[in-house]
N, C-alpha and C positions, 0 to 999 in steps of 0.2 A: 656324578656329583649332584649334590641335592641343593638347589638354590634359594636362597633366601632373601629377603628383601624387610626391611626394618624402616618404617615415616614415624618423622616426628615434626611438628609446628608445620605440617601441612606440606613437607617437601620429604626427599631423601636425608637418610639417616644413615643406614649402611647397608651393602648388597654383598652377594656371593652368589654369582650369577655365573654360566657355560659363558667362553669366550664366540661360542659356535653359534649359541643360539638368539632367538628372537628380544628376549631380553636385553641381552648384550646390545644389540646395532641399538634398540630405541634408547638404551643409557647414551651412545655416542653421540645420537640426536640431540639430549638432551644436554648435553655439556655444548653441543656446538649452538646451540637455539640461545641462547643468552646466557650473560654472566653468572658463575659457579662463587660463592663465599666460602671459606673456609669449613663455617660451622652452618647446620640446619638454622639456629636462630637468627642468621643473619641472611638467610637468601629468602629473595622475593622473586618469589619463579612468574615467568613470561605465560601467557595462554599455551605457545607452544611448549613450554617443559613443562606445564600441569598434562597437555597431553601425553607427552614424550613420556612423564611418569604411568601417567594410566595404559600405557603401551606398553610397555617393562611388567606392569601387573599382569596382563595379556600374557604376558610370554612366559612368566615362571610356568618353570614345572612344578610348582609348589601349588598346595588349593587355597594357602592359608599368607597373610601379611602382617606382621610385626607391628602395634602401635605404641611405640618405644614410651610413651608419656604415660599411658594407661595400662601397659605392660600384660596386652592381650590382644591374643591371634583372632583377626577378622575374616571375614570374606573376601574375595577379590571384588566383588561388588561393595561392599560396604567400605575398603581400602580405596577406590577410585571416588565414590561418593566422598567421601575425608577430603582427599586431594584437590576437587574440585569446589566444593564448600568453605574449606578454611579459611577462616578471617572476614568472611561476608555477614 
């Protein structure tokens, strides 16, 4: 399966991640590390789910990240840069 992974407003958007793999456990981390909002507009992710995200980037087997607002494929560095930036 070929996984994907979609941010938008600086958090998770949508995924399609191996239930097997590295990706997967750091998503689980990151729903258990602080409160999950319905929609990306509304969550303010913890220090730990900014990492918990950029850990999930680590794990795809994918080279590339989805920025759903700008509706273009980045780098996993340039997708963890995002993540940790946003709103500063």
């Amino acid at each position: 399966m070929a996984e994907s992974l979609t941010l938008k407003w600086g958090t998770l958007k949508a995924w399609n991640l191996d239930k097997d793999g590295p990706a997967f456990a750091a998503l689980k981390r990151y729903h258990e590390a602080g409160h999950v909002a319905l929609g990306a507009a509304q969550q303010d992710d913890t220090p730990e789910q900014k990492q918990a995200i950029c850990d999930i980037i680590d794990g795809l087997d994918a080279e590339t990240v989805c920025l759903d607002w700008d509706g273009e494929d980045v780098s996993k560095d340039e997708a963890k840069r995002y993540v940790m930036e946003y709103g500063q």
